[in-house]
C-alpha positions in Angstrom: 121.9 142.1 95.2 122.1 145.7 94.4 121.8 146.8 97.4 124.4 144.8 98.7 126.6 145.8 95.3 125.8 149.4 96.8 127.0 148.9 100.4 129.8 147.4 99.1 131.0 150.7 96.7 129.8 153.0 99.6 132.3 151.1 102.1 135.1 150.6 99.9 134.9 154.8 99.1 134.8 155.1 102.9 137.7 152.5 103.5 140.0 154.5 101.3 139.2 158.2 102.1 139.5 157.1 106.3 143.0 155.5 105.3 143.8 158.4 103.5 143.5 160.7 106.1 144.7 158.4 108.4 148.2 158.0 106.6 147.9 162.0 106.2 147.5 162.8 109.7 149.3 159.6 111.7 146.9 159.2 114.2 145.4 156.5 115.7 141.7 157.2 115.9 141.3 156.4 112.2 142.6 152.8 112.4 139.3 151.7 113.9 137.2 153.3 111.3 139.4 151.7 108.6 139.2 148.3 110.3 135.6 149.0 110.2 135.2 149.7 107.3 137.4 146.9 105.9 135.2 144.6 107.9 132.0 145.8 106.3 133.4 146.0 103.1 134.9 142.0 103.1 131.2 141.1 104.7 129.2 142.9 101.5 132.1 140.9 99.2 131.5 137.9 101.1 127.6 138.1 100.5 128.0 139.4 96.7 130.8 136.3 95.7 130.9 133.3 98.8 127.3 133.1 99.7 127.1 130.1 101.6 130.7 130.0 103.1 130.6 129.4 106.8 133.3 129.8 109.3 133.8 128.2 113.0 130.9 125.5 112.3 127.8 127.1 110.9 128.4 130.8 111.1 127.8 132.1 108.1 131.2 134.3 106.7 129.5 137.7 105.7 127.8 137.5 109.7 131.4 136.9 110.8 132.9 139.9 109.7 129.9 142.4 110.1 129.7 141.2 113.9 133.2 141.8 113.8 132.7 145.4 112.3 129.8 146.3 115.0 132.6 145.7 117.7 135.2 148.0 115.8 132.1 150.4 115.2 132.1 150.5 119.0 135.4 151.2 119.7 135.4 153.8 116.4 132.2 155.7 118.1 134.0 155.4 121.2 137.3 157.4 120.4 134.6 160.3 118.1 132.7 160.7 121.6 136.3 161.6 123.6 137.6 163.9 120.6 134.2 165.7 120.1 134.6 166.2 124.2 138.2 166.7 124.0 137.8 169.8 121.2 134.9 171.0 123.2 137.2 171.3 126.6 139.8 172.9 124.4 137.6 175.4 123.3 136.2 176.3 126.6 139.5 176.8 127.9 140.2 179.3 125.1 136.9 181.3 125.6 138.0 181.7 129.4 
């Protein structure tokens, strides 16, 4: 339980400073690491206060979301890949 209690404040701190800087900057890329992060932070809730709770039959809730947040993690991992090669091409260019 305090591990999970953990998670949960570690997500939640990473949920608001990604939605910070998304608002700040208006771009894109950080919506997935919000939704993410939203995702992991409702399936740490869901363990701490609906243990138990299932969704579409017998799947339970907290499972739900954080297969949910592995796809977003994908796509999140994804878009960092392209921008860390994107800013490496740019740089490249400007060393030429």
């Amino acid at each position: 339980m305090l591990l999970t209690a953990t998670l949960l404040l570690v997500f939640l701190v990473h949920l608001a400073a990604f939605a910070v800087l998304g608002l700040r900057r208006r771009q894109l890329y950080y919506l997935s690491l919000v939704l993410t992060f939203s995702l992991l932070s409702g399936s740490m809730a869901a363990r701490l206060f609906l243990p138990g709770w299932t969704v579409a039959g017998d799947v339970e809730l907290a499972h739900g979301l954080r297969t949910a947040a592995w796809a977003t993690a994908v796509v999140s991992i994804g878009w960092t890949l392209q921008r860390m090669r994107a800013r490496r091409m740019r740089r490249r260019q400007g060393q030429a």
